[in-house]
N, C-alpha and C positions, 0 to 999 in steps of 0.2 A: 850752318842752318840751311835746310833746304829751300829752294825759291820758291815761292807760293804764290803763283798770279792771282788775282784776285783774296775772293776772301777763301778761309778753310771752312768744309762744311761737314756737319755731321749727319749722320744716317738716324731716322728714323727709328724710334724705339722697337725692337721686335719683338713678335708674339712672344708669349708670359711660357716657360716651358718650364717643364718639373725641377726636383731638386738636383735629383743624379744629372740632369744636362746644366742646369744654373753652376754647377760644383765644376761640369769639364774647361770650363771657362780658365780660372782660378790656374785647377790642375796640370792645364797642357802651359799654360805662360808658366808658372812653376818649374815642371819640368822641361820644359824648353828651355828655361834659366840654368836648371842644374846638369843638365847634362852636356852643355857649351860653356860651363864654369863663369857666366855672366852673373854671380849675387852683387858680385862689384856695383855693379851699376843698374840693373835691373831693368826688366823690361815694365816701361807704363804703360804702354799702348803700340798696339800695332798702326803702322800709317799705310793706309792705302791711296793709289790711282784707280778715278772712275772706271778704268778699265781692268781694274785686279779683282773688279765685286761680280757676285754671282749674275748671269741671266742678261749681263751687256752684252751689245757688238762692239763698243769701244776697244779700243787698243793703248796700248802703254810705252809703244816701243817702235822704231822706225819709221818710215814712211809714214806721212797721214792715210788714215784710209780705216777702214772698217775688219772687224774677224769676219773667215768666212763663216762660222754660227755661231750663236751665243756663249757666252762663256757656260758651261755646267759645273761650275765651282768659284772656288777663291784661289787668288796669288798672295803667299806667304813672302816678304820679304824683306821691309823696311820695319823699322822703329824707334821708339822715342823715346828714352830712357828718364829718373824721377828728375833728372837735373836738367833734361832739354839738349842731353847728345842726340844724333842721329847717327845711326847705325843701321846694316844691311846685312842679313844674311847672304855666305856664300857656302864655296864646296866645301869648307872645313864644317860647319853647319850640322851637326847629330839629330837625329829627328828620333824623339820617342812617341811610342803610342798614346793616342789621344783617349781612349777607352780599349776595356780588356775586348780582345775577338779570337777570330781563326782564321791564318791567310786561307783566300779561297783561290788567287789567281794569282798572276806576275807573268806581267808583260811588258815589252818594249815598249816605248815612246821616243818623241823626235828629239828630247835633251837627256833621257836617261832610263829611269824603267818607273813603272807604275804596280804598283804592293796594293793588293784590295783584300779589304780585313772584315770580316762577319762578324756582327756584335746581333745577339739572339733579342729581342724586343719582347714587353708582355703579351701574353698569347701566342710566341712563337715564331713572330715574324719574320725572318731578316731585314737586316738593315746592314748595309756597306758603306766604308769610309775607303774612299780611295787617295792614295798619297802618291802622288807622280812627281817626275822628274828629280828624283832621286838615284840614290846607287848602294842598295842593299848587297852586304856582303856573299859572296858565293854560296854559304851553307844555309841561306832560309830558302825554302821550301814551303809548299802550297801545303796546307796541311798542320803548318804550326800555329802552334796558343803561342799568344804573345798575352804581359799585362801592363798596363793601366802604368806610362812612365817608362818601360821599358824601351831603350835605342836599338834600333832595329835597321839605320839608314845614313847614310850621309845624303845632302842635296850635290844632287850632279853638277858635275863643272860642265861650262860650257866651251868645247876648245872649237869649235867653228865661228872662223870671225865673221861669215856672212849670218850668222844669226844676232840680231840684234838686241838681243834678251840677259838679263843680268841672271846670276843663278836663283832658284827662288825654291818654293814648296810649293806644288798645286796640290790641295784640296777641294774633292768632289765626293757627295753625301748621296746616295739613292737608296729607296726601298728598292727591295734584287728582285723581285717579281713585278717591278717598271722595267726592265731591263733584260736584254737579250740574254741567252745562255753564253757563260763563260767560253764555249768552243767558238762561237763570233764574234768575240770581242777585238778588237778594234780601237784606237782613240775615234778615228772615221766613222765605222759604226757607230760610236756611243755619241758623238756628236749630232748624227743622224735623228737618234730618239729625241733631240731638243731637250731644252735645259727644265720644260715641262716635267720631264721624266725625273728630276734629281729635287733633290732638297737643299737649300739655300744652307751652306754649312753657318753661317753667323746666326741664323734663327735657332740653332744647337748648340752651338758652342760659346755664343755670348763674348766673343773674344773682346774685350777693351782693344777699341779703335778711332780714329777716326779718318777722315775722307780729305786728302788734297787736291786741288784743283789743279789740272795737267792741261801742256799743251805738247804739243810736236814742236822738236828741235830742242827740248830741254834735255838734259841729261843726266838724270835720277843719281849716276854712280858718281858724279862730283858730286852732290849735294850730302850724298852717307857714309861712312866708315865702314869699309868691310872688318865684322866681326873678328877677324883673322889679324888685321892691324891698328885693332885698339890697346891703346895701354893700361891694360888690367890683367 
């Protein structure tokens, strides 16, 4: 069981949102389950560090000290199954899509690559779901329909030991007309816009979670089971 300094705490109810986002909630823990063969044991809830949630400076990982800017998304990585295992996603990890879209980009990042996916809004808007630090196979390309469940990624492994980070899933949610043209993108750049510019992905996706209380010098990966060496 993981150490919990103090008490554990839960986040605040979030804005009330439609059915098709109430539903993605459900959906992506779903197929998150079936596409890493986890029905065994199931996912109950995501657990997060103060510093995996959207719009902090916190950090999760090495040295004490601060991000250099807010976080513009969520870290996918730990969870808590219906019997009270703890487990951790790693690079064996399959990431399917969270809603149907169209890649519009794919770019590097400093643990793997980042896949940004158009989903059309009423009225025509765009909206993008960006999934970084992952490692989408060679033949996707900017341009393809993906749906609703469909694995599209593995999460990146991390083989630099100066990086102090466990493998994870970053998601980050913007409307694309907050955001620079695809020819400047950037993590730098996009971090520049401030997390202003982005959409709290848990206010859309309702993911079942809740909140641990972290400090420096703990060490997340004795407390979880990599998904990879559970017995199921």
């Amino acid at each position: 069981m993981p150490v919990k300094p103090g008490a554990t705490m839960g986040l605040p109810n979030p804005p009330p949102a439609d059915a098709a986002h109430m539903a993605t909630a459900s959906t992506f823990i779903h197929q998150l389950t079936a596409a890493n063969h986890l029905e065994r044991i199931g996912i109950e809830r995501l657990i997060f560090y103060p510093g995996m949630l959207f719009g902090t400076a916190d950090k999760w990982w090495g040295r004490p000290g601060c991000r250099h800017s807010h976080h513009e998304g969520i870290d996918l990585c730990f969870f808590e199954t219906g019997s009270g295992g703890y487990y951790r996603l790693d690079e064996t990890t399959r990431i399917p899509m969270a809603e149907d879209g169209r890649i519009v980009h794919i770019m590097e990042d400093f643990l793997g690559q980042t896949v940004a996916v158009q989903q059309t809004e009423a009225g025509g808007r765009a909206f993008l779901t960006l999934y970084a630090h992952i490692e989408p196979p060679k033949g996707l390309s900017v341009g393809d329909r993906l749906s609703c469940g469909e694995v599209f990624a593995r999460i990146a492994a991390i083989n630099n030991p100066k990086i102090k980070l466990l493998p994870h899933l970053h998601i980050s949610m913007a409307w694309a007309d907050h955001l620079p043209g695809y020819a400047d993108w950037t993590w730098k750049r996009l971090n520049q816009c401030g997390s202003k510019c982005f959409v709290d992905p848990l206010t859309r996706m309702h993911l079942p979670h809740q909140v641990f209380s972290f400090e420096f010098g703990m060490n997340p990966a004795d407390a979880f089971t990599p998904v990879s060496q559970g017995a199921f």
